[in-house]
Residue frames relative to the residue before (quaternion, step in Angstrom):
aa qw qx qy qz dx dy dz
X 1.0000 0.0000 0.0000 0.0000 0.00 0.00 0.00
X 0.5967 -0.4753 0.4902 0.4216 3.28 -1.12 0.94
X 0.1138 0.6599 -0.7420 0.0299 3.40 -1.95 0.06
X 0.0791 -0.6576 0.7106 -0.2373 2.97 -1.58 1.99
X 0.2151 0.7396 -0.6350 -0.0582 2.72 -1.70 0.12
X 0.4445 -0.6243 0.5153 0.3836 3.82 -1.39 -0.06
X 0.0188 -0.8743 0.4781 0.0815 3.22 -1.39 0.55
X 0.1629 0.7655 -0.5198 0.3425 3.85 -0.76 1.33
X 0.2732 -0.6232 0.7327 0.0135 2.68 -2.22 0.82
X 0.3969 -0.3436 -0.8272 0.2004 1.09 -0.87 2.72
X 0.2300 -0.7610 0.5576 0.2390 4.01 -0.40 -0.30
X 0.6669 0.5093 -0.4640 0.2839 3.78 0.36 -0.55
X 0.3258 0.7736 -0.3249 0.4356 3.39 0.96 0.53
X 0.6486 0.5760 -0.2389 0.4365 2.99 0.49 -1.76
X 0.1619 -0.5515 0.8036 0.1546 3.88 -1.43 1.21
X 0.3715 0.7250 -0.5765 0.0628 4.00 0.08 0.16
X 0.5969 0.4220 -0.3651 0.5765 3.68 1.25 -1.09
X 0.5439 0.6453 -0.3908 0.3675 3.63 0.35 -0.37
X 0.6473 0.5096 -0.1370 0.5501 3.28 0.99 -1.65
X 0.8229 0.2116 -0.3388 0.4041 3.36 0.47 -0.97
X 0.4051 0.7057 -0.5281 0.2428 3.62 1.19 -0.50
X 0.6479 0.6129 -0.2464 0.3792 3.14 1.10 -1.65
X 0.6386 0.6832 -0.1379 0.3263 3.60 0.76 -0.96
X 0.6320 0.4811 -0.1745 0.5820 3.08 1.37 -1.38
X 0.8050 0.2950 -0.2993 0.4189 3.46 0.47 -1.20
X 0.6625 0.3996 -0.4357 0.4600 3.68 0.81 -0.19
X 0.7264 0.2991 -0.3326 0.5218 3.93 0.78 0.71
X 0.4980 -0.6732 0.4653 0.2870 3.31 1.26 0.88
X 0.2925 0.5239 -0.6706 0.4363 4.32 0.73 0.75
X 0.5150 -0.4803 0.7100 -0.0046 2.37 -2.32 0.91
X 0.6583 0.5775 -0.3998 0.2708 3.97 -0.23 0.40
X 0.5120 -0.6396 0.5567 0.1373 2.96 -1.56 0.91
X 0.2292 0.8215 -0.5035 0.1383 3.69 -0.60 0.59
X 0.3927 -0.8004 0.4496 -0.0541 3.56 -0.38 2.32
X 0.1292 -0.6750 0.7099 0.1540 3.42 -1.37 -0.23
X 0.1018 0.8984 -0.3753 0.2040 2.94 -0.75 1.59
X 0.2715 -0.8555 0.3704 0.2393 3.22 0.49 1.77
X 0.2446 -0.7894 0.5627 -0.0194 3.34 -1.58 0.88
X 0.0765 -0.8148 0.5000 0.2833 3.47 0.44 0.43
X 0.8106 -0.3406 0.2922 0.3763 4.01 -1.07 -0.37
X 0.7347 0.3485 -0.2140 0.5413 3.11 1.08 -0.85
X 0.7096 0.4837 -0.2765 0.4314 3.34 1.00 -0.13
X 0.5225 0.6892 -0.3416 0.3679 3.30 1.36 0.61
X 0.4406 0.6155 -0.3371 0.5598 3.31 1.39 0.49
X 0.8239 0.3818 -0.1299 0.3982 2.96 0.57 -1.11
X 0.6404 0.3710 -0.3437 0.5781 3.64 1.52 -0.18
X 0.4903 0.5779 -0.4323 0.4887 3.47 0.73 0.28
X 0.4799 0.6388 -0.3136 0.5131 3.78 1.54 -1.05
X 0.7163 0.3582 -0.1394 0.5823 3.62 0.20 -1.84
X 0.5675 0.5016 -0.4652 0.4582 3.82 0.37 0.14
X 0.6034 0.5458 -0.3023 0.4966 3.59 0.91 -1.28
X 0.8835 0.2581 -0.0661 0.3853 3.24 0.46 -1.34
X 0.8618 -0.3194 -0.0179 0.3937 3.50 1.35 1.52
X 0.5145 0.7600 -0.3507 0.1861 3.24 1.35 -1.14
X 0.7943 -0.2283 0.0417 0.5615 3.10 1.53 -1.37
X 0.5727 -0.6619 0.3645 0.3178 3.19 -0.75 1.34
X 0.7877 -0.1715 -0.0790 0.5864 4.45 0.97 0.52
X 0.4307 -0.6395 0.6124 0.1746 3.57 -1.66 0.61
X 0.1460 -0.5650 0.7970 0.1556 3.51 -1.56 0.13
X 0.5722 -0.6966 0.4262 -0.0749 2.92 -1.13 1.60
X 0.4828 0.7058 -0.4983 0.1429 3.87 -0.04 -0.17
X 0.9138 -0.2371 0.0553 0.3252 3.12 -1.96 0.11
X 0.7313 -0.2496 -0.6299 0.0787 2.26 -1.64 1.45
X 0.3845 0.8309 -0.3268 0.2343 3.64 1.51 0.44
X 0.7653 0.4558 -0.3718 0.2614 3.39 1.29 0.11
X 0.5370 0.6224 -0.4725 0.3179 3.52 0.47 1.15
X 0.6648 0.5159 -0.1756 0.5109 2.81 1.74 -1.24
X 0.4670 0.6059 -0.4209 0.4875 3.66 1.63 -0.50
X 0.5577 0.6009 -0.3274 0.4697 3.79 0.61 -1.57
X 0.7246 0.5319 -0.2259 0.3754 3.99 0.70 -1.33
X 0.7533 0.2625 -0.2192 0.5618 3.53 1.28 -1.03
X 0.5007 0.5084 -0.6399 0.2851 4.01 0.75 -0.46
X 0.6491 -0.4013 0.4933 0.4174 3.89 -2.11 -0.06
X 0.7560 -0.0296 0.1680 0.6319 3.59 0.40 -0.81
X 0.2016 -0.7569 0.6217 0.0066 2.94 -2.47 0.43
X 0.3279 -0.7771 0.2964 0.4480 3.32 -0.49 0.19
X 0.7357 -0.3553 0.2228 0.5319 3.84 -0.77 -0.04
X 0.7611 0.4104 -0.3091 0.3959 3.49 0.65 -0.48
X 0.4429 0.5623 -0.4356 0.5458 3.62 1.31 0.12
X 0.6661 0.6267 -0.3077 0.2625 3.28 0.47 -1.55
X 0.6504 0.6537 -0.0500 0.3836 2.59 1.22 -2.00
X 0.8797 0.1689 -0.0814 0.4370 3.53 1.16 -1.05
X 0.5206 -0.6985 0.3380 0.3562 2.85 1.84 1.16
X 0.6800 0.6142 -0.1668 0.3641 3.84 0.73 -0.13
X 0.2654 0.8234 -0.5012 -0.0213 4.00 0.17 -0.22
X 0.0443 -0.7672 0.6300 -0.1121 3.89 -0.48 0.65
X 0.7006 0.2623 -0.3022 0.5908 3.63 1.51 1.19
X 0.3317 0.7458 -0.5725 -0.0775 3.62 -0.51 0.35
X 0.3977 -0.6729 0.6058 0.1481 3.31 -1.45 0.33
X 0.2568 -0.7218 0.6277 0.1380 3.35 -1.03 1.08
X 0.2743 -0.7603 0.5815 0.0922 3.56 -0.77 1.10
X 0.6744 -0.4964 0.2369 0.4926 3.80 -1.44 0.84
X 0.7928 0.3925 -0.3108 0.3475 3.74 0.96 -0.71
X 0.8201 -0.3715 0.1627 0.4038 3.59 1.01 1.09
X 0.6743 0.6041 -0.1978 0.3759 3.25 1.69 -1.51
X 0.5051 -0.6635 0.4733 0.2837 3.49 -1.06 0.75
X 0.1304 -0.6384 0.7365 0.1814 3.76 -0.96 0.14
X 0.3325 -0.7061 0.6224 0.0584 3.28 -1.65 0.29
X 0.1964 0.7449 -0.6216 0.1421 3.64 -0.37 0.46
X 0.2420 -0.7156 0.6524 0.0609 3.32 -1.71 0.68
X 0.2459 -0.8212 0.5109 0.0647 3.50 -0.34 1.75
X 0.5200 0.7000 -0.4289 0.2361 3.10 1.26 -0.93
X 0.5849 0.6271 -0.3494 0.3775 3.54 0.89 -1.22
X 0.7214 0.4101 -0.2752 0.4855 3.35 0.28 -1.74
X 0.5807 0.6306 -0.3762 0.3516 4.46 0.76 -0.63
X 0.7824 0.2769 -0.2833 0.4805 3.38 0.99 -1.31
X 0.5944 0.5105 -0.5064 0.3601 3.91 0.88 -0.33
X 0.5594 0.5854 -0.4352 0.3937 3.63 1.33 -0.63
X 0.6035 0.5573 -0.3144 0.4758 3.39 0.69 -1.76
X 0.7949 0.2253 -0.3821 0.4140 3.91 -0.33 -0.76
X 0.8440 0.3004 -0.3219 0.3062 3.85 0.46 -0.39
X 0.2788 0.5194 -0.5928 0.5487 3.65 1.69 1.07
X 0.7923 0.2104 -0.2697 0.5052 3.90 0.62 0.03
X 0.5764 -0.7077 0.2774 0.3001 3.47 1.27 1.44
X 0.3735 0.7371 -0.3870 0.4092 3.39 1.35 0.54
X 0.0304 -0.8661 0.4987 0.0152 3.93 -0.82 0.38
X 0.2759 -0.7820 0.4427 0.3412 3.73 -0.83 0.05
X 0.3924 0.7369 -0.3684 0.4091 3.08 1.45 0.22
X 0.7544 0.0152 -0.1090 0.6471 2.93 -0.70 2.21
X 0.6138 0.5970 -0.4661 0.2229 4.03 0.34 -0.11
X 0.1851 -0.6895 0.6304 0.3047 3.82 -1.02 0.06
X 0.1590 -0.7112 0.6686 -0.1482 3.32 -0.71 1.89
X 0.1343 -0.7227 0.6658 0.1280 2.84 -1.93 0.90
X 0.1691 -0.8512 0.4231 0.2606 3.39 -0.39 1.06
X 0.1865 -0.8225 0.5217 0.1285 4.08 -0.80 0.27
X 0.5153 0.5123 -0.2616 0.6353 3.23 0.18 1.50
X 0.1371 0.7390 -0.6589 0.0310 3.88 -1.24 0.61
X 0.4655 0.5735 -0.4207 0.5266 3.68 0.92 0.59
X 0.8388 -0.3626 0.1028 0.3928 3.40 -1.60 0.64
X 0.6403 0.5035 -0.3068 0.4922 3.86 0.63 -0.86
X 0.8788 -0.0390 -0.2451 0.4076 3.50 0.87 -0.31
X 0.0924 0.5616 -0.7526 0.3313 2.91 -0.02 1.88
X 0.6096 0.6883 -0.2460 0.3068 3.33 0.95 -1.34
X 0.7748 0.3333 -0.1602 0.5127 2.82 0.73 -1.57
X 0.5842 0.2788 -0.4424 0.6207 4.03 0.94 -0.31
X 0.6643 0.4110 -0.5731 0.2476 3.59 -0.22 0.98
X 0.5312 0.5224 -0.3035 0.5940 3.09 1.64 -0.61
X 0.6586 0.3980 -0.3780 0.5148 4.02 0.32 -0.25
X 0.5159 0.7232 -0.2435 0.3892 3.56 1.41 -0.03
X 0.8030 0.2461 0.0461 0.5408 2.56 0.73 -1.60
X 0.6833 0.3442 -0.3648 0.5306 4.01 1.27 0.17
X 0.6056 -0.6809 0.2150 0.3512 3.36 1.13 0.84
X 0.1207 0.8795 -0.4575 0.0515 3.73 0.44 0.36
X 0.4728 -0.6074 0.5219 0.3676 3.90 -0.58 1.04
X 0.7241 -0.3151 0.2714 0.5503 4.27 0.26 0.01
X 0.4564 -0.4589 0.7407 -0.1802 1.88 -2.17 1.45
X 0.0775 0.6067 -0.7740 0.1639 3.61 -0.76 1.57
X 0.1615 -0.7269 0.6671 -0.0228 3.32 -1.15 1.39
X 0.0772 -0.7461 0.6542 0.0971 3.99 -0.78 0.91
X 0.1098 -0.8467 0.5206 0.0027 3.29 -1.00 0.22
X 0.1261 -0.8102 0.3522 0.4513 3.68 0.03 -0.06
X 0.5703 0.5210 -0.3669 0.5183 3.59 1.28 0.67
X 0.3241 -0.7041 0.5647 0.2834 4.11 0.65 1.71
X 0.7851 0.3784 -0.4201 0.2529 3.69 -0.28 -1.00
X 0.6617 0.3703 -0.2987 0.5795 3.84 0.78 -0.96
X 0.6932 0.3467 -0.4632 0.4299 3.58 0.07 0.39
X 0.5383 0.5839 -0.3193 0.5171 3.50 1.31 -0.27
X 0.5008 0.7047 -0.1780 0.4700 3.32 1.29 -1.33
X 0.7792 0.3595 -0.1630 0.4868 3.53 0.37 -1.73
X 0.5313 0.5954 -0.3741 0.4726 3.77 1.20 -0.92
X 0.7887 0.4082 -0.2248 0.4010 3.58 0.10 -0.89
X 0.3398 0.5571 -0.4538 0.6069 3.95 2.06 -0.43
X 0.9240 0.1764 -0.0636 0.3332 3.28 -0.64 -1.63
X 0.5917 -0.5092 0.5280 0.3344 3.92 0.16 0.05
X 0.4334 0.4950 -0.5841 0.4755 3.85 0.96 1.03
X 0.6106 -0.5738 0.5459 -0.0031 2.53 -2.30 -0.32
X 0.3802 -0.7996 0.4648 0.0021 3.37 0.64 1.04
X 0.3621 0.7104 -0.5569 0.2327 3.38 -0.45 1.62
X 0.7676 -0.3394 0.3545 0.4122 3.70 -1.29 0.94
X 0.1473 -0.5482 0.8142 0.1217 3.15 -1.59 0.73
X 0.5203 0.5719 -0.5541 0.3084 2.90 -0.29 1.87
X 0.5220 -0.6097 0.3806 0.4594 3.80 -0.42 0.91
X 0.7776 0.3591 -0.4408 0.2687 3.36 -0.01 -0.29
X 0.5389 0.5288 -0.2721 0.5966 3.85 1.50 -0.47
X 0.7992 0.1458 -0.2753 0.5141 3.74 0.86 -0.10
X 0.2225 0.6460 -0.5878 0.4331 3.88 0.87 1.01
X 0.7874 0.1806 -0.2782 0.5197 3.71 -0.16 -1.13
X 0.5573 0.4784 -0.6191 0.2781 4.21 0.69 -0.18
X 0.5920 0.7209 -0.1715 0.3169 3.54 0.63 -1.22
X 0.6866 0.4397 -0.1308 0.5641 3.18 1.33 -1.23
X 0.6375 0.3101 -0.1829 0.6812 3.73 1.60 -0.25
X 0.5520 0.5588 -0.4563 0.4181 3.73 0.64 -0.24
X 0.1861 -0.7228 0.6609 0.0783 3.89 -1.33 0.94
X 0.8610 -0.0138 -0.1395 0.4889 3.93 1.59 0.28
X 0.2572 -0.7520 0.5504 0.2558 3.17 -0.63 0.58
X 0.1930 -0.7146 0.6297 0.2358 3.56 -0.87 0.47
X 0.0427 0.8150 -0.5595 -0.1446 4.17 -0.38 -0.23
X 0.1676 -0.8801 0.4131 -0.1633 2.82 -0.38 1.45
X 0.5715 0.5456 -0.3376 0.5115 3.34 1.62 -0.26
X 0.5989 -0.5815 0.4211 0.3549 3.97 -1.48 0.58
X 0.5120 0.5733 -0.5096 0.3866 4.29 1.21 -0.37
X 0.7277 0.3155 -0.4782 0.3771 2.74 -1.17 1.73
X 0.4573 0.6851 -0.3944 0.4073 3.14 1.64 -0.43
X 0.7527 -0.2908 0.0190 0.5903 4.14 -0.76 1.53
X 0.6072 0.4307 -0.4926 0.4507 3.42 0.62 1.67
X 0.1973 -0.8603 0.4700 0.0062 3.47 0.47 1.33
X 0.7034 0.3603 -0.3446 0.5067 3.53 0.81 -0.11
X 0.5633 0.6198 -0.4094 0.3618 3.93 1.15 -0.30
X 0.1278 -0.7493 0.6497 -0.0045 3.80 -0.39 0.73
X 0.2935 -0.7643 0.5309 0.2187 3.80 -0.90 1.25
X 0.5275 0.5604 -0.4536 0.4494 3.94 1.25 0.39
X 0.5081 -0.6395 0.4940 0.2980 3.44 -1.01 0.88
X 0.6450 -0.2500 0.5269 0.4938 4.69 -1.33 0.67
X 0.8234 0.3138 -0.3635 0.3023 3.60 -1.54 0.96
X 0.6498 0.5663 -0.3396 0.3765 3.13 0.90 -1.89
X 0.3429 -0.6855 0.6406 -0.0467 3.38 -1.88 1.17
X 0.0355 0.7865 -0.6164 -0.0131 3.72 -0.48 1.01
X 0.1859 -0.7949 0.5728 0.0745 3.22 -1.41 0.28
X 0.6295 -0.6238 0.3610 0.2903 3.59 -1.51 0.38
X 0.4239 0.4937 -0.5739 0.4971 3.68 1.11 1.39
X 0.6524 0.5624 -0.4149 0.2931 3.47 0.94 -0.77
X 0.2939 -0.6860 0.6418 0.1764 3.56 -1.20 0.17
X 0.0112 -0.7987 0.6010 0.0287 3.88 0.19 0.79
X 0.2046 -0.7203 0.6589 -0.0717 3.90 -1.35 1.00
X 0.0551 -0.7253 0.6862 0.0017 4.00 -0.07 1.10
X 0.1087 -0.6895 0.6460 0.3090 3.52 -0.99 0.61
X 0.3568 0.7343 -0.4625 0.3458 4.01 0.71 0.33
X 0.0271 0.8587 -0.5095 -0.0472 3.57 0.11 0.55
X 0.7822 0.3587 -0.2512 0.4432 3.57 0.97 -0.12
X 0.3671 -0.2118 -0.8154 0.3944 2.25 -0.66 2.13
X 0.5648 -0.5669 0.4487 0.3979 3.45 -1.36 0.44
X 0.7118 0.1944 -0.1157 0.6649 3.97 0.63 -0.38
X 0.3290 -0.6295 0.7038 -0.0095 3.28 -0.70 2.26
X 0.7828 -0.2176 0.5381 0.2244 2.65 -2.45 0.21
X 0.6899 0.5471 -0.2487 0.4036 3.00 0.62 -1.37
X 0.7249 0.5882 -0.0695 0.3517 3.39 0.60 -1.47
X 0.6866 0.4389 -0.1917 0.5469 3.33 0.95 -1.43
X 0.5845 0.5993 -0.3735 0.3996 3.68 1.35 -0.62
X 0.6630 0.5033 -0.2558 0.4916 3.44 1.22 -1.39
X 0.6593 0.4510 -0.3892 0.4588 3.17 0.63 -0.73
X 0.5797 0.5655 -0.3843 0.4432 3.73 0.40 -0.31
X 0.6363 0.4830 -0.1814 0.5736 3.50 0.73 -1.32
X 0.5891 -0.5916 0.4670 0.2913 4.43 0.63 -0.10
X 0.3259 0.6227 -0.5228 0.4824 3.56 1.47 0.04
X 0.2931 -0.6211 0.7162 0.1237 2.47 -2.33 0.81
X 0.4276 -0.7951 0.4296 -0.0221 3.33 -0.51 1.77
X 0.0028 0.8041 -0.5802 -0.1292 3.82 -0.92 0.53
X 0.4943 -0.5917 0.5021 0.3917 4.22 -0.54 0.37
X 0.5885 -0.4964 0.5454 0.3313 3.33 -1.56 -0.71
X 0.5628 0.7095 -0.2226 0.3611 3.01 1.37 -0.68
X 0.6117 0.4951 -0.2766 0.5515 3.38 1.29 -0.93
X 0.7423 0.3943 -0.2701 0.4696 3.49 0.40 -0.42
X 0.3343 0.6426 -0.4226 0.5447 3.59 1.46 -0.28
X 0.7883 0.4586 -0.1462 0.3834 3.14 -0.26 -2.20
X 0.7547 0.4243 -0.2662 0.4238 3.73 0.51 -0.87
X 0.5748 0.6724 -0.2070 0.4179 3.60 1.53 -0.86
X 0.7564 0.3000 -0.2044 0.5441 3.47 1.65 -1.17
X 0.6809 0.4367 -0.4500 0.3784 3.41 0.94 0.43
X 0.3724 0.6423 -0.4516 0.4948 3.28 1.39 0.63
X 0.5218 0.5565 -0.2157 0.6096 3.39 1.36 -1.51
X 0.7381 0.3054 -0.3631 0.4796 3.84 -0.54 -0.71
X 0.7211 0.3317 -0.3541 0.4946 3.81 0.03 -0.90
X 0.7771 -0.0090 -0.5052 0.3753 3.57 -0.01 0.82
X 0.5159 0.4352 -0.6425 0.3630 3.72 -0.01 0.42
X 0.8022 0.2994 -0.2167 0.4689 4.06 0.56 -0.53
X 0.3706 -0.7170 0.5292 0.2615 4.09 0.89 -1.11
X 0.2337 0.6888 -0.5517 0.4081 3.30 2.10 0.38
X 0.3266 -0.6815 0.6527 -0.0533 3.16 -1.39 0.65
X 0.3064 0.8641 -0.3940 -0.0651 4.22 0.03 0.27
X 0.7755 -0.5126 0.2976 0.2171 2.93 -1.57 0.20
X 0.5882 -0.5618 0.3681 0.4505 3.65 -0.78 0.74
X 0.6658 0.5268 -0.3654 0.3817 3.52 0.50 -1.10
X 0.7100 0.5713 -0.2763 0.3051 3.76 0.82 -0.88
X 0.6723 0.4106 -0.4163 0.4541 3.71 0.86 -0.37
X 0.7296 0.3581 -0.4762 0.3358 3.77 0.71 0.17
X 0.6041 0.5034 -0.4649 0.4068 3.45 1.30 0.06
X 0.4891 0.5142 -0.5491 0.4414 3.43 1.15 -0.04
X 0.6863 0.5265 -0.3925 0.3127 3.63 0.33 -1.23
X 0.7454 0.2899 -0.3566 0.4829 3.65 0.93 -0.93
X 0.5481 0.5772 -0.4942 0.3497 4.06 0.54 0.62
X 0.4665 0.6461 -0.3630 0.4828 3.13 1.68 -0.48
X 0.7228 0.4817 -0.2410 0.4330 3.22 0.12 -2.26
X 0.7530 0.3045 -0.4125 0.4125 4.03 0.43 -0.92
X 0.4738 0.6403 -0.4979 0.3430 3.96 0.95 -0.49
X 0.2094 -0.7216 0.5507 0.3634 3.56 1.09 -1.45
């Protein structure tokens, strides 16, 4: 039997075994797929017991997906590319592959909700593995700018100068006029994560009902973040959707399963009622 799993610190979070649990039995697959907390220093070494069988691919997450990208054998061009990898695949000869679903999750997630970055003015929140992703995927579908905030100036500066953005304060008064020109927020950072009152914008900031705001946090399933936009007339996306789009990138290469339109919103609403 197949055999996966996700790994990170923290991990009991993760709806991934969920996600896939769900998966297997609505496509009649056979597999087995864990959550399994890893601290930092131990990420070398489960990547080892990966090589040598344990499990046949990983799901990636915080804070494992740069340094994963560092120990797999190889990657493809779009990992590489986003310095980032939050999939690998163990091949028949032991060797890791790398891939980065995240990309292919959020371009799915915004156009399963007719939504595009093509030509958009996006703010990204966040300079860690999710948003490399997401300033690769605003990369690569052409967006008018990319302003990236961070609450660390250099690694958001850092990512600006990867992707052709713009580096600016996480501070209400440097993001007042972005916002007020901005057509998406991407959020990309873990505040809010089983902290419903935490909000990754700084006292001041103002949203409005052109913006389109996207939390990739899914637990609580409606952030701070969210319920705000939604107040303000914004049109508002979960984490889930990008979850949901992220692991069927993830199944079609550990298996070559292939699915149906009909299947990433009934996953999304089995998630949202699982909690």
């Amino acid at each position: 039997m197949p055999r996966f799993a996700v790994i990170g610190d923290p991990i009991a979070h993760s709806a991934s075994p969920e996600l896939f649990g769900w998966l297997g039995d609505r496509l009649g697959l056979t597999l087995s797929y864990d959550a399994v907390r890893v601290p930092s220093d131990a990420l070398a070494s489960v990547l080892e017991q990966t090589r040598a069988g344990r499990w046949d691919g990983l799901s990636v997450t915080v804070p494992h997906k740069q340094n994963a990208l560092v120990l797999a054998d190889r990657s493809d061009a779009r990992a590489a590319r986003t310095g980032a990898t939050n999939c690998l695949v163990r091949g028949a000869d032991g060797r890791l592959a790398a891939h980065n679903t995240d990309v292919e999750g959020i371009v799915q997630a915004l156009a399963h909700h007719a939504l595009s970055l093509d030509g958009a003015r996006v703010l990204l929140l966040g300079a860690g593995g999710a948003a490399r992703a997401a300033a690769m995927a605003a990369q690569e579908a052409g967006a008018s700018r990319l302003w990236i905030a961070n609450r660390h100036p250099t690694r958001s500066l850092d990512l600006a100068r990867a992707f052709e953005g713009e580096a600016v304060p996480l501070t209400s008064e440097a993001l007042g006029p972005v916002l007020a020109g901005a057509d998406l927020v991407l959020q990309a950072t873990s505040v809010g994560l089983g902290a419903p009152g935490d909000s990754p914008l700084p006292p001041g900031c103002v949203l409005h009902d052109r913006l389109t705001v996207m939390d990739m946090v899914y637990r609580p399933l409606r952030t701070r973040l969210l319920r705000e936009a939604e107040a303000a007339g914004a049109r508002t996306l979960d984490g889930l959707w990008m979850l949901v789009f992220q692991g069927l990138a993830a199944l079609r290469l550990w298996t070559g399963v292939e699915v149906g339109p009909d299947v990433a919103p009934a996953l999304h609403d089995h998630l949202a009622e699982a909690g």
